[in-house]
N, C-alpha and C positions, 0 to 999 in steps of 0.2 A: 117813549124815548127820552122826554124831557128828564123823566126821575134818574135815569141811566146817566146821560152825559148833559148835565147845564151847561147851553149854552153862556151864560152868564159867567163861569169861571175860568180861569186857566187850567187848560186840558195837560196832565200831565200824569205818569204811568200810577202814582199814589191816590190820585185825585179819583181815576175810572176805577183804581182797586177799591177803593171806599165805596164808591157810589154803588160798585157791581155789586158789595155786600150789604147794603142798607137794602138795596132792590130786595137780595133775592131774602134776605131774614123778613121782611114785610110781607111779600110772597108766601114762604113757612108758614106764617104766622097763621095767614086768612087759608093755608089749606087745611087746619084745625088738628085735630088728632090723628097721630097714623092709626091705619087700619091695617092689621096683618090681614086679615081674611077679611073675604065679604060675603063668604058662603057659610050659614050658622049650621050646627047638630056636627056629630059625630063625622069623620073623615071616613068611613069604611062605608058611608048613607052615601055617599055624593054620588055614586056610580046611580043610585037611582029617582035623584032627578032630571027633569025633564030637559031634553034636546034644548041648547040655547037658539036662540031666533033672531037671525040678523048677523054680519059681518065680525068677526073677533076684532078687537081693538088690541092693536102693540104699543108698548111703550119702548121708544129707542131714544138713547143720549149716544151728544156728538160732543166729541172734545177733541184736542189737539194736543202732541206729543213732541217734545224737541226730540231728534234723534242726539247720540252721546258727543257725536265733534261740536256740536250747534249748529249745524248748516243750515240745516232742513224741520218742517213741521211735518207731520202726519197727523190726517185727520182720523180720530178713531172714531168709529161706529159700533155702538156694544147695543143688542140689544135682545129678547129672546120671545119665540112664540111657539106653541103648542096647538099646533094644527087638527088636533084630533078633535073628533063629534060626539 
């Protein structure tokens, strides 16, 4: 939390937009290279390996949406899972 918001500075809407970008580029940084796939050989093979074992993991991001007057935020929730075995 300390890298997010020092306490040591004056909090102001510039200050958290800097800091929220140093975070998350540092963050980037240390997850190394993207990976499209994680399953090697030919995409028409996949159907016959073996049943995965153990719980599916989802990936969901959450952000927030002015609606058009500015009144209001909406939190969005985007996320997608394939339930199939």
């Amino acid at each position: 939390m300390e890298d997010l918001l020092p306490m040591d500075d004056p909090l102001n809407a510039l200050t958290i937009r800097s800091h929220a970008l140093d975070v998350a580029e540092r963050l980037e940084k240390e997850l190394g290279e993207e990976q499209h796939c994680f399953i090697e050989g030919c995409q028409r093979d996949w159907a016959n390996l073996p049943s995965r074992n153990g719980p599916l993991t989802v990936g969901i991001d959450v952000g927030y949406v002015r609606d058009h007057r500015k009144q209001r935020n909406f939190e969005l929730i985007a996320g997608k899972s394939d339930g199939r075995q």
